[in-house]
CHARMM internal coordinates of N, CA and C (Angstrom, degrees):
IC EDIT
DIST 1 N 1 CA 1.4495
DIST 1 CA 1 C 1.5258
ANGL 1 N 1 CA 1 C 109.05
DIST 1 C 2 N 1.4728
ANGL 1 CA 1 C 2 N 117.37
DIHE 1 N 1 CA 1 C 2 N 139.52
DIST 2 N 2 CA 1.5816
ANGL 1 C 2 N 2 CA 118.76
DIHE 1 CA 1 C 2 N 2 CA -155.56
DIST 2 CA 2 C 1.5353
ANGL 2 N 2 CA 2 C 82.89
DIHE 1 C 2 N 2 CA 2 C -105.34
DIST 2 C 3 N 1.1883
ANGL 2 CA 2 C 3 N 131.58
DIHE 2 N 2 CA 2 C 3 N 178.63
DIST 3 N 3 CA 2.1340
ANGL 2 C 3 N 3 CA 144.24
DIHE 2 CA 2 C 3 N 3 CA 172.05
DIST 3 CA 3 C 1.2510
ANGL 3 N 3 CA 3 C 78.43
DIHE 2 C 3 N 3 CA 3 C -97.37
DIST 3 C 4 N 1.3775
ANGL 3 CA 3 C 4 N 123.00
DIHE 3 N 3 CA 3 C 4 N 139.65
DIST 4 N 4 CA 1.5913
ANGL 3 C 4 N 4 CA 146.38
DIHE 3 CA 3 C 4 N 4 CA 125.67
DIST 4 CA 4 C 1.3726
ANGL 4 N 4 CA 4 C 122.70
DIHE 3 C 4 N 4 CA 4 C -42.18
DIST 4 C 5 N 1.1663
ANGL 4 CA 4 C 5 N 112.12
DIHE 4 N 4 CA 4 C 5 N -28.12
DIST 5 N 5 CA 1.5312
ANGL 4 C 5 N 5 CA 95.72
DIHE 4 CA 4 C 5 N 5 CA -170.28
DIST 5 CA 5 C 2.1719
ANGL 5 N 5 CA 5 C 91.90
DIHE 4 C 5 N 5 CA 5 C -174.08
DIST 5 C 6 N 1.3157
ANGL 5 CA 5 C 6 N 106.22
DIHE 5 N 5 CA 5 C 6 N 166.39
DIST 6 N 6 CA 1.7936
ANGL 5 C 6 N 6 CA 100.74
DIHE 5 CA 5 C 6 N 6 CA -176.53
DIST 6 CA 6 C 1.6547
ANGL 6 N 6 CA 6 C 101.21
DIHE 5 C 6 N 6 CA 6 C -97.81
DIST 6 C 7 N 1.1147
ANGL 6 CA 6 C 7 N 113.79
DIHE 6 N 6 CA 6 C 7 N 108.66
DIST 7 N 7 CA 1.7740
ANGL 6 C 7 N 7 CA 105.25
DIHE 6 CA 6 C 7 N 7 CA 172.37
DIST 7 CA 7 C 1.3116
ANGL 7 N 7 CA 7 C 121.57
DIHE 6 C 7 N 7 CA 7 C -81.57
DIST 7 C 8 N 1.3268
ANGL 7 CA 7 C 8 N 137.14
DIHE 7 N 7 CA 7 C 8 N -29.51
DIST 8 N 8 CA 1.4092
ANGL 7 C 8 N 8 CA 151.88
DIHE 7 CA 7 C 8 N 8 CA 160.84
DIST 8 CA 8 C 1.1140
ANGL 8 N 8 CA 8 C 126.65
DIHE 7 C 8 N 8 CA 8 C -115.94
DIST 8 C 9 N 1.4641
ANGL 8 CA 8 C 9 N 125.19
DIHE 8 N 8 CA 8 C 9 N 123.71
DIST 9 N 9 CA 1.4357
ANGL 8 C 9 N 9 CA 139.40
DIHE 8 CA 8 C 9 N 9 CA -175.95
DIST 9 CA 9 C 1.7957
ANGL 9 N 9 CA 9 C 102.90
DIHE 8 C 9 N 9 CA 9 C -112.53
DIST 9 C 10 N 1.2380
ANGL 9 CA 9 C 10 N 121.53
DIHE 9 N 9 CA 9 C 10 N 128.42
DIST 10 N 10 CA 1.5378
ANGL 9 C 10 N 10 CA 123.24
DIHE 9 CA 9 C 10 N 10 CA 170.47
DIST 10 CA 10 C 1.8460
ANGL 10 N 10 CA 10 C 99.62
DIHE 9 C 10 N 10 CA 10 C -99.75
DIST 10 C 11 N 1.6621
ANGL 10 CA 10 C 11 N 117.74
DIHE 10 N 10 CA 10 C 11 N 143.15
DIST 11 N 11 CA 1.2571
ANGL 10 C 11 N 11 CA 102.73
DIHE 10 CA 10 C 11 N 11 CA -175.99
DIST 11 CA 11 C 1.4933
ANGL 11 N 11 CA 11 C 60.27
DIHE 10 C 11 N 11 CA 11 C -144.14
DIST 11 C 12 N 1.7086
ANGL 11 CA 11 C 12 N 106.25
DIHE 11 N 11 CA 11 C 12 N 150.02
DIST 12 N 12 CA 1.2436
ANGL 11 C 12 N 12 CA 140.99
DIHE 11 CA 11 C 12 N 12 CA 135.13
DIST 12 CA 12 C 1.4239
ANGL 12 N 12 CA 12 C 161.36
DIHE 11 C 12 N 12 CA 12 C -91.15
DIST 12 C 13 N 0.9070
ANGL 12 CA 12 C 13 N 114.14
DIHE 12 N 12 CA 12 C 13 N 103.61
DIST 13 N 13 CA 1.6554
ANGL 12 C 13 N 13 CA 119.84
DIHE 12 CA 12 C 13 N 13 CA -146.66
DIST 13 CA 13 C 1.7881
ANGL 13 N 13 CA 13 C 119.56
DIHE 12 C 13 N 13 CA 13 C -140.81
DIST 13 C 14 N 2.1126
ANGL 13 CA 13 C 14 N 105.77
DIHE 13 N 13 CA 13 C 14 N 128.49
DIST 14 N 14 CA 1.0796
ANGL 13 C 14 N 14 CA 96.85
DIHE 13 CA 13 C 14 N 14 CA 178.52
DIST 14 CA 14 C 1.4219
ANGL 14 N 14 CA 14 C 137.45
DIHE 13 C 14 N 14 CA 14 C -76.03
DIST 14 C 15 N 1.4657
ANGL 14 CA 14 C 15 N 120.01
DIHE 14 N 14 CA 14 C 15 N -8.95
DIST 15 N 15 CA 1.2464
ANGL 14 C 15 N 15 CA 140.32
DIHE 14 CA 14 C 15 N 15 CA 166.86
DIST 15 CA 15 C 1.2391
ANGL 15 N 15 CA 15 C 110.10
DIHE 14 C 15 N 15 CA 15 C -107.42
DIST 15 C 16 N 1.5955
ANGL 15 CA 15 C 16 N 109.22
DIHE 15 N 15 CA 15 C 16 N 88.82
DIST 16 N 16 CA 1.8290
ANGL 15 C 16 N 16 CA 105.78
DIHE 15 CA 15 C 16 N 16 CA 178.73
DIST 16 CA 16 C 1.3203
ANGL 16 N 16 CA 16 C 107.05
DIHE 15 C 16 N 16 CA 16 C -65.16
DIST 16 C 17 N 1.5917
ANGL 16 CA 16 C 17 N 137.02
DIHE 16 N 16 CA 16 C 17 N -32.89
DIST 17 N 17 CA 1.2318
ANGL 16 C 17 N 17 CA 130.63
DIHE 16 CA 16 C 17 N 17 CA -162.89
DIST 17 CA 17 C 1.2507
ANGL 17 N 17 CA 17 C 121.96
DIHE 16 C 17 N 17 CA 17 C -75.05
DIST 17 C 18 N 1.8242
ANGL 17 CA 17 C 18 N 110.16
DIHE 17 N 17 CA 17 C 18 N -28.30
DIST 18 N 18 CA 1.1393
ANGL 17 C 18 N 18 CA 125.22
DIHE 17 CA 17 C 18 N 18 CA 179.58
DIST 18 CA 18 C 2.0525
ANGL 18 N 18 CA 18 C 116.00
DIHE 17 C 18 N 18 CA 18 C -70.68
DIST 18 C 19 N 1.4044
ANGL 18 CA 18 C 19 N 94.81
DIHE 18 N 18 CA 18 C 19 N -26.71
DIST 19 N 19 CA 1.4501
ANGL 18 C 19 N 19 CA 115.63
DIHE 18 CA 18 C 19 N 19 CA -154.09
DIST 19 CA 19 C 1.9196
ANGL 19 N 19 CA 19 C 81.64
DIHE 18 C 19 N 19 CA 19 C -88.24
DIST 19 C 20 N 1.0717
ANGL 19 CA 19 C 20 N 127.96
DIHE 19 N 19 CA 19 C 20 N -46.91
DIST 20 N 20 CA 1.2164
ANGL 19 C 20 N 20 CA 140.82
DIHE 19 CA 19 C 20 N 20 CA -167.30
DIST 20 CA 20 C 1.6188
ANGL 20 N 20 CA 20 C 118.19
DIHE 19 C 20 N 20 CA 20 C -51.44
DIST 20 C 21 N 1.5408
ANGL 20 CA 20 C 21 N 93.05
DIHE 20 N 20 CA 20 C 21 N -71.77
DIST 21 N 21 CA 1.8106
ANGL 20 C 21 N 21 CA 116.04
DIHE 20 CA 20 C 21 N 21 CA 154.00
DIST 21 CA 21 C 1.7025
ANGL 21 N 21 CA 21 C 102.52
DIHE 20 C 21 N 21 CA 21 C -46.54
DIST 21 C 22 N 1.2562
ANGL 21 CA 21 C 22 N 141.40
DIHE 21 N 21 CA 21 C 22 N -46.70
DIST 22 N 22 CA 1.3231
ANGL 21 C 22 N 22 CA 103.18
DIHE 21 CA 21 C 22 N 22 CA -163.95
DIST 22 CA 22 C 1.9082
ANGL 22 N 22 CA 22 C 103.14
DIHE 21 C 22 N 22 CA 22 C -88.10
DIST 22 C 23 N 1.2383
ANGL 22 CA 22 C 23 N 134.43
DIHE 22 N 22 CA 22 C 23 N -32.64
DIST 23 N 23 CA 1.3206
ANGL 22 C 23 N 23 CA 138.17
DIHE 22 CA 22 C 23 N 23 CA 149.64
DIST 23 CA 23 C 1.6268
ANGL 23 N 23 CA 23 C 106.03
DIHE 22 C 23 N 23 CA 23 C -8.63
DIST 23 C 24 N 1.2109
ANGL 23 CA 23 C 24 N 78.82
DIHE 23 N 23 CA 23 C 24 N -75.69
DIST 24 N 24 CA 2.0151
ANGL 23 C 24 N 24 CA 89.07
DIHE 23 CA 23 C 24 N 24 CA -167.12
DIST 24 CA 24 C 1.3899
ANGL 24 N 24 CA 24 C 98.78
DIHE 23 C 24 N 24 CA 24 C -63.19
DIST 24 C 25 N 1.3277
ANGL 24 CA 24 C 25 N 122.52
DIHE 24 N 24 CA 24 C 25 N -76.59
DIST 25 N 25 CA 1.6754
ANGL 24 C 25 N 25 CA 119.19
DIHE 24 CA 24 C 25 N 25 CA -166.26
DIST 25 CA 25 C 1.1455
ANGL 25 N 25 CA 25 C 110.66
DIHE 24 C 25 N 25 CA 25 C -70.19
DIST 25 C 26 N 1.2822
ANGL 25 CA 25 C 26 N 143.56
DIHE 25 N 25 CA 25 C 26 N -14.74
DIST 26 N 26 CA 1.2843
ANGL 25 C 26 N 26 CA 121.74
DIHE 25 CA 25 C 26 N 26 CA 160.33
DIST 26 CA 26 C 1.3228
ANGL 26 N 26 CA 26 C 136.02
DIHE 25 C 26 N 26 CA 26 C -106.71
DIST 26 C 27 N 1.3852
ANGL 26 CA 26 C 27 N 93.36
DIHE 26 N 26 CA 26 C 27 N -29.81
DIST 27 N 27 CA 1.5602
ANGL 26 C 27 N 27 CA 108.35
DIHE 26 CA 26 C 27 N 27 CA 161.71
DIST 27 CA 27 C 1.7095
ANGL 27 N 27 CA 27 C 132.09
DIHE 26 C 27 N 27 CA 27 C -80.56
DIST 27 C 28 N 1.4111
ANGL 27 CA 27 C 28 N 86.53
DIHE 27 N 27 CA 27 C 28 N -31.43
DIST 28 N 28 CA 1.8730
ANGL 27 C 28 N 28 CA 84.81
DIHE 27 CA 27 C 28 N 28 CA -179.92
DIST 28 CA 28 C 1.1026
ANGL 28 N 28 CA 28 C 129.60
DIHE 27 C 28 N 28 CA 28 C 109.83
DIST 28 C 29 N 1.5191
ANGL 28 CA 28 C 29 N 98.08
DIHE 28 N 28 CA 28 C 29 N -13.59
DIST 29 N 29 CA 1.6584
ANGL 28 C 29 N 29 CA 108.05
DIHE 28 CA 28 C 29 N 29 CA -173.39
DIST 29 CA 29 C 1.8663
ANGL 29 N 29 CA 29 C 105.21
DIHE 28 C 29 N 29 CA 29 C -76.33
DIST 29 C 30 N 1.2969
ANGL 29 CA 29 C 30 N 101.09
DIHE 29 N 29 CA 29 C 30 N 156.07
DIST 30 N 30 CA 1.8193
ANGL 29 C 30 N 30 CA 113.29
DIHE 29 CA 29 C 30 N 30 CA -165.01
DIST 30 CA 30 C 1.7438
ANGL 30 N 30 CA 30 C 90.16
DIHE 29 C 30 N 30 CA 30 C -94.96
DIST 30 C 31 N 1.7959
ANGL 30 CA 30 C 31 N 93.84
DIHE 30 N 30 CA 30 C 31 N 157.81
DIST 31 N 31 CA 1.4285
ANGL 30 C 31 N 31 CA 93.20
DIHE 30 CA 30 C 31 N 31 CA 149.80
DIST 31 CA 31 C 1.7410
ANGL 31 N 31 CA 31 C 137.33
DIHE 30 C 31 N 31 CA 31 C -92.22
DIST 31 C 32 N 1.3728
ANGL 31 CA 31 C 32 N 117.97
DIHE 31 N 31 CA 31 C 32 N 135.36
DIST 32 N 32 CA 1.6503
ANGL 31 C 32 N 32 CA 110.78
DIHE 31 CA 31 C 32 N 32 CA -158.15
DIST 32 CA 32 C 1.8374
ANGL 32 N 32 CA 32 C 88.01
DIHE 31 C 32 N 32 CA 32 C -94.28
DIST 32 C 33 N 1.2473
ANGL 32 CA 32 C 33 N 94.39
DIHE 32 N 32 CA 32 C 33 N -100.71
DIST 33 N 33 CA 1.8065
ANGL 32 C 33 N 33 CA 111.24
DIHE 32 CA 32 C 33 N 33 CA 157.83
DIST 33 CA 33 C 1.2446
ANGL 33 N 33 CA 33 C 129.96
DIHE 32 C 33 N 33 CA 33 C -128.11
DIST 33 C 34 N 1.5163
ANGL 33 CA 33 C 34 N 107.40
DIHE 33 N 33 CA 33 C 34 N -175.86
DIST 34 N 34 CA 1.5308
ANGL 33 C 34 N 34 CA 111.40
DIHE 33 CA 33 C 34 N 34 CA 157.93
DIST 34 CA 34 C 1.4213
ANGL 34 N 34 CA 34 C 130.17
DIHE 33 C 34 N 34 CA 34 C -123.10
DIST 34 C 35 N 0.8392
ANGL 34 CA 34 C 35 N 125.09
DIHE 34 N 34 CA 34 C 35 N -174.89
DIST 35 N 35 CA 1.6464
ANGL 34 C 35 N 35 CA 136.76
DIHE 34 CA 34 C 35 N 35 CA -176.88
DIST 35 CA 35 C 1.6602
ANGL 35 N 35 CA 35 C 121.78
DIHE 34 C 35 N 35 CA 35 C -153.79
DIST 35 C 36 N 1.5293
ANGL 35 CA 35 C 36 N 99.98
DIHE 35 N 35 CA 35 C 36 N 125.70
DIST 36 N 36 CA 1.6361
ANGL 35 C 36 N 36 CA 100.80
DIHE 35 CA 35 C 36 N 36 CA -174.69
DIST 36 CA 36 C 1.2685
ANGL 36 N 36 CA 36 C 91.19
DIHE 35 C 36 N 36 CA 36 C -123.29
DIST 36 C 37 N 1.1162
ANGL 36 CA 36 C 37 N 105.91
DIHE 36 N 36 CA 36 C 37 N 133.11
DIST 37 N 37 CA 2.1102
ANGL 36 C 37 N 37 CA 117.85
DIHE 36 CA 36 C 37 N 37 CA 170.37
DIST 37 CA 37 C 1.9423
ANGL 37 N 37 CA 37 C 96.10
DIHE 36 C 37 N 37 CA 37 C -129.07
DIST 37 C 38 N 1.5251
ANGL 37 CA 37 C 38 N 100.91
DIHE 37 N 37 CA 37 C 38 N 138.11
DIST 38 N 38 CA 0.9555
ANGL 37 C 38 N 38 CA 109.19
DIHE 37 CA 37 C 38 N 38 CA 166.65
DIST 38 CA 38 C 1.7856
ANGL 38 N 38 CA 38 C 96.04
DIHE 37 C 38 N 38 CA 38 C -166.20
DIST 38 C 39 N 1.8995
ANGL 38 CA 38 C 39 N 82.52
DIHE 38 N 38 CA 38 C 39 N 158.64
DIST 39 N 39 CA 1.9779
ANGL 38 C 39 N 39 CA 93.10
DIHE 38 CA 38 C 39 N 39 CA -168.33
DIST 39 CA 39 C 1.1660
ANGL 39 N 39 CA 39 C 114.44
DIHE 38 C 39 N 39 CA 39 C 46.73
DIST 39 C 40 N 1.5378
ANGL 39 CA 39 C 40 N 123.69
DIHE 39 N 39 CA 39 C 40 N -175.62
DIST 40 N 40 CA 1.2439
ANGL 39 C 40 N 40 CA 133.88
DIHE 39 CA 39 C 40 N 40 CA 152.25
DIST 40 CA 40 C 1.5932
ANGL 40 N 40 CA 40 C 147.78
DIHE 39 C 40 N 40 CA 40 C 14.65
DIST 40 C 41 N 0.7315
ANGL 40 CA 40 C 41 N 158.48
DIHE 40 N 40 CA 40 C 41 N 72.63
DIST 41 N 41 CA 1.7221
ANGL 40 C 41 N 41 CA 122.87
DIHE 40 CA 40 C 41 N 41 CA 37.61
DIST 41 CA 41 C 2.0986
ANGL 41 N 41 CA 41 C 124.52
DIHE 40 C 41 N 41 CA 41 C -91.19
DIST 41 C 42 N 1.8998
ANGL 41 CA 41 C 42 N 85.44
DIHE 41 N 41 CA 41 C 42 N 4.14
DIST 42 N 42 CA 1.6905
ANGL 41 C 42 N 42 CA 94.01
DIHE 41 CA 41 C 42 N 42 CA 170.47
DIST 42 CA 42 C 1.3249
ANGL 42 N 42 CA 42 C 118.91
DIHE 41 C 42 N 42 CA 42 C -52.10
DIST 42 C 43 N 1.6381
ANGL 42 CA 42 C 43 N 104.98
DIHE 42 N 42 CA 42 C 43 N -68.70
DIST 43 N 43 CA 1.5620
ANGL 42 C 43 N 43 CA 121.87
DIHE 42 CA 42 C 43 N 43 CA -178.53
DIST 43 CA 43 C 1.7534
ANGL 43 N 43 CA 43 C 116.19
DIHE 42 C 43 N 43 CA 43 C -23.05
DIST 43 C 44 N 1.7058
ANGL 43 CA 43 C 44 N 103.10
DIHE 43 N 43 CA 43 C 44 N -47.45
DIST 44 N 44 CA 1.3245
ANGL 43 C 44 N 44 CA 118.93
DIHE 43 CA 43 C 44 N 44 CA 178.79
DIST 44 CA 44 C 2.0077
ANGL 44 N 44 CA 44 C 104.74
DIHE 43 C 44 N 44 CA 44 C -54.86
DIST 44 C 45 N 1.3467
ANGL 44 CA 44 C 45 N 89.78
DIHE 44 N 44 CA 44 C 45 N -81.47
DIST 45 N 45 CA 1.4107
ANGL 44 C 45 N 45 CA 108.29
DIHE 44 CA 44 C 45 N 45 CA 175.52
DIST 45 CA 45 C 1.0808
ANGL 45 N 45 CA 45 C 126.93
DIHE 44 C 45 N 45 CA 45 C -23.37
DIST 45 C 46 N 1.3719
ANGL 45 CA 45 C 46 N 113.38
DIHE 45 N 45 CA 45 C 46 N -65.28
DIST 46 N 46 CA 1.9568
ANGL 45 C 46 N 46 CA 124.03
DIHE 45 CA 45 C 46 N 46 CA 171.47
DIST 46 CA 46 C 1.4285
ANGL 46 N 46 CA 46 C 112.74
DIHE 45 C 46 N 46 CA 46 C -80.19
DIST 46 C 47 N 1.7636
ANGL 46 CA 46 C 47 N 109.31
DIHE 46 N 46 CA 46 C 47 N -7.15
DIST 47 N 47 CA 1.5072
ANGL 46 C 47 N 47 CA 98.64
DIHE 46 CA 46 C 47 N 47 CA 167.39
DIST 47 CA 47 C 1.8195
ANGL 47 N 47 CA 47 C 112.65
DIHE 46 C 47 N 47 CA 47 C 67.22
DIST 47 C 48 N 1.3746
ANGL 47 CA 47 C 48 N 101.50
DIHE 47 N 47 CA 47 C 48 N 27.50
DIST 48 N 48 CA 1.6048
ANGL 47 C 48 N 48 CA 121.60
DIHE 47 CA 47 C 48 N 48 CA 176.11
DIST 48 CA 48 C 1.5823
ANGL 48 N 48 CA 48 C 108.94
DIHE 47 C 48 N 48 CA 48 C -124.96
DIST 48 C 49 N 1.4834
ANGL 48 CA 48 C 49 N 107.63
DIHE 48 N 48 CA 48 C 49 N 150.35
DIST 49 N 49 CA 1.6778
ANGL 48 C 49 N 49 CA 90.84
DIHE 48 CA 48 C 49 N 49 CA 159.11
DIST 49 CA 49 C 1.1374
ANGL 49 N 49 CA 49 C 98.97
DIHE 48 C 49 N 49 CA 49 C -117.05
DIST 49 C 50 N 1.7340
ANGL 49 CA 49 C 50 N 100.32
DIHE 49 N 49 CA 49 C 50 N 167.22
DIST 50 N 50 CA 1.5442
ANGL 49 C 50 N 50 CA 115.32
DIHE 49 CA 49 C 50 N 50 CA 177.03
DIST 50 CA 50 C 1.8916
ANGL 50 N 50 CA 50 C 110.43
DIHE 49 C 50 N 50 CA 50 C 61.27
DIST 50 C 51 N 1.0801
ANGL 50 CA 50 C 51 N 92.99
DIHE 50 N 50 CA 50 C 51 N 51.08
DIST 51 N 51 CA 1.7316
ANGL 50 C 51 N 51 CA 123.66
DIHE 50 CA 50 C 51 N 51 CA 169.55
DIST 51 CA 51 C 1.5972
ANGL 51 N 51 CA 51 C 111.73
DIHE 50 C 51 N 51 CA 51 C -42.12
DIST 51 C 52 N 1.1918
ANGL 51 CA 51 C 52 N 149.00
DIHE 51 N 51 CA 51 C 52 N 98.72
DIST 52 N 52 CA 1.8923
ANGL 51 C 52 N 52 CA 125.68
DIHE 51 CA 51 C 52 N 52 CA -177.60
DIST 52 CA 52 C 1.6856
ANGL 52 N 52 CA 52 C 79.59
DIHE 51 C 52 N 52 CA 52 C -132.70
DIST 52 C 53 N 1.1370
ANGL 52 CA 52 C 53 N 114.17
DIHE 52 N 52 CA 52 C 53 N 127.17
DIST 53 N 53 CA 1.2489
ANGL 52 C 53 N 53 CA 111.77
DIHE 52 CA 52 C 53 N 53 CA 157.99
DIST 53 CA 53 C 1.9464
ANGL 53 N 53 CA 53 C 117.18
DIHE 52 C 53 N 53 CA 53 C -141.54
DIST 53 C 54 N 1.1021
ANGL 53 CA 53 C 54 N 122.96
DIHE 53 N 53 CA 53 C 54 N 172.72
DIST 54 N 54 CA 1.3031
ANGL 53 C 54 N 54 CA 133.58
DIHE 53 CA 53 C 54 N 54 CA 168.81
DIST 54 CA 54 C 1.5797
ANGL 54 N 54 CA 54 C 115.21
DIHE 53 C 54 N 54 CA 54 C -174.26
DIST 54 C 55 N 1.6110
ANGL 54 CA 54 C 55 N 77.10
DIHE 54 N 54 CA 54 C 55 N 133.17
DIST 55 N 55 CA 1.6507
ANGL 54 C 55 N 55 CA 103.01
DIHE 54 CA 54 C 55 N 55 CA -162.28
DIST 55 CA 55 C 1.6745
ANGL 55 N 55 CA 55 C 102.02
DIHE 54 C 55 N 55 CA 55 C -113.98
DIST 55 C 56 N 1.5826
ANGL 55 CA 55 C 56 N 121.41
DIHE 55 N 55 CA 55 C 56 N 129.99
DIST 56 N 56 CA 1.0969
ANGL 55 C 56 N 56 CA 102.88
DIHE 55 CA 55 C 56 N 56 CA 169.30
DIST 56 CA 56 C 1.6572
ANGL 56 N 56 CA 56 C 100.24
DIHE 55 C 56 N 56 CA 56 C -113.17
DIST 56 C 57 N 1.5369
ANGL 56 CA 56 C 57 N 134.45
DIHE 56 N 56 CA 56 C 57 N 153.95
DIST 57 N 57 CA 1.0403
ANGL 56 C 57 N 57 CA 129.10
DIHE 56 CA 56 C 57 N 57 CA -174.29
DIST 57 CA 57 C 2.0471
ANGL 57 N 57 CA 57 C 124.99
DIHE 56 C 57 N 57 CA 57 C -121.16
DIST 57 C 58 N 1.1922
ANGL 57 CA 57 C 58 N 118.90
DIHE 57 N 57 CA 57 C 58 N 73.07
DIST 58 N 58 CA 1.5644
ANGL 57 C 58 N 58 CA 141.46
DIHE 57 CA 57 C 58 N 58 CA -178.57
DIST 58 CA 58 C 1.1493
ANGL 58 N 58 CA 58 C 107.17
DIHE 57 C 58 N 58 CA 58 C -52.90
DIST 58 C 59 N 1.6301
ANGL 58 CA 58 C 59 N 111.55
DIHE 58 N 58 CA 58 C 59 N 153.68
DIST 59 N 59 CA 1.6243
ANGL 58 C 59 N 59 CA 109.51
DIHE 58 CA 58 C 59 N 59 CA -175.79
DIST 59 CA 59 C 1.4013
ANGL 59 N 59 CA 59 C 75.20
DIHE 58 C 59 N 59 CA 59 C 179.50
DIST 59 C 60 N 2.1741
ANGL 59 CA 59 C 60 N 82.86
DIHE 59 N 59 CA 59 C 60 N 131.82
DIST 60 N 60 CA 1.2900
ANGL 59 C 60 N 60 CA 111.15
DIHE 59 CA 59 C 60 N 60 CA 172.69
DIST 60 CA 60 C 1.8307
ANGL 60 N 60 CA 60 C 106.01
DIHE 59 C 60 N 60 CA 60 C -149.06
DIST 60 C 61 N 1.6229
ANGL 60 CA 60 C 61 N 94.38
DIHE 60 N 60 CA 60 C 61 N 131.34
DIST 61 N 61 CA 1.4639
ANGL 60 C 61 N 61 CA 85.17
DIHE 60 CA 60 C 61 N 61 CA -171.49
DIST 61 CA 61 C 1.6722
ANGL 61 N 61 CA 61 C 140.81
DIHE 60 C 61 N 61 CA 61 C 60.08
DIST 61 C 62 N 1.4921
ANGL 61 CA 61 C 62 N 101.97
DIHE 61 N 61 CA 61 C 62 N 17.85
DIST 62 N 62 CA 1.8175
ANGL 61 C 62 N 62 CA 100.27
DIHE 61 CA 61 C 62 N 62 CA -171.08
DIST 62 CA 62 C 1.4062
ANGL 62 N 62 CA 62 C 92.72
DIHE 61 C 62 N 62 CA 62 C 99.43
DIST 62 C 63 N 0.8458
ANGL 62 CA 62 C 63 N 159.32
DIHE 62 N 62 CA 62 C 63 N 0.06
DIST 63 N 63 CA 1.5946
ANGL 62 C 63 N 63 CA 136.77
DIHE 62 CA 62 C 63 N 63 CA -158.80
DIST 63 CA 63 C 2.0950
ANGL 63 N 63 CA 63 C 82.70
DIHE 62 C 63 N 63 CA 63 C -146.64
DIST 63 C 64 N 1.2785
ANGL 63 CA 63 C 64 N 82.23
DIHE 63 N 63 CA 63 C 64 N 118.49
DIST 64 N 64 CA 1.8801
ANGL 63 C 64 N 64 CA 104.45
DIHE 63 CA 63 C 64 N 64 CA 165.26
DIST 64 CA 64 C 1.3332
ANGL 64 N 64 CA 64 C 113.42
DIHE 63 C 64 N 64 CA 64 C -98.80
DIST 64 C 65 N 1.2211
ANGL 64 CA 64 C 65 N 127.16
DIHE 64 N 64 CA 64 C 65 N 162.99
DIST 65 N 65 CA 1.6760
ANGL 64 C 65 N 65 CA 142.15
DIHE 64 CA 64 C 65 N 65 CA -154.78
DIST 65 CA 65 C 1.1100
ANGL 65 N 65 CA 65 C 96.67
DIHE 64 C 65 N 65 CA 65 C -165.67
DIST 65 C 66 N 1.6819
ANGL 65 CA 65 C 66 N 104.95
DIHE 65 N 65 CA 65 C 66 N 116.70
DIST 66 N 66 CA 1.7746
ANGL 65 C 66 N 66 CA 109.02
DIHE 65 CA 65 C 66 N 66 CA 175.60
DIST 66 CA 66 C 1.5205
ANGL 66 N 66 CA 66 C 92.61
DIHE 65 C 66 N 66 CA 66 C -100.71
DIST 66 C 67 N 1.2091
ANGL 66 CA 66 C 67 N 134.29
DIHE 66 N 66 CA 66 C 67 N 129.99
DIST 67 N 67 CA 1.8880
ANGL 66 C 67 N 67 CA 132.08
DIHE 66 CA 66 C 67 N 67 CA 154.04
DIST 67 CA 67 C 1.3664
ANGL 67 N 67 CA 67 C 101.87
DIHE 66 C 67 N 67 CA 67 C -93.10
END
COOR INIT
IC SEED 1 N 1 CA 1 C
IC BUILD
């Protein structure tokens, strides 16, 4: 069975704020939410220690964007 279409994109980036602003203002995409994981029970999970993360999550048209 082939995907119809891409529903989630992960992009990585050292300036989330910068990466954020051009999404929205130039691209169009909305804000959905975010997500902060840090330490405990991540470290386990991703099999890292000292876990800090932040995810912001965009959507334009059907198509979501994790930064």
């Amino acid at each position: 069975m082939q995907p119809s279409r891409v529903l989630e994109t992960v992009l990585y980036a050292s300036d989330l704020e910068a990466v954020e602003t051009f999404y929205h203002d130039v691209l169009g995409f909305r804000y959905v939410h975010e997500l902060e994981v840090k330490g405990e029970p991540s470290d386990t999970l991703l099999r890292l220690t000292g876990v800090s993360l932040r995810a912001t999550y965009l959507e334009r048209e059907g198509v979501r964007i994790e930064l």
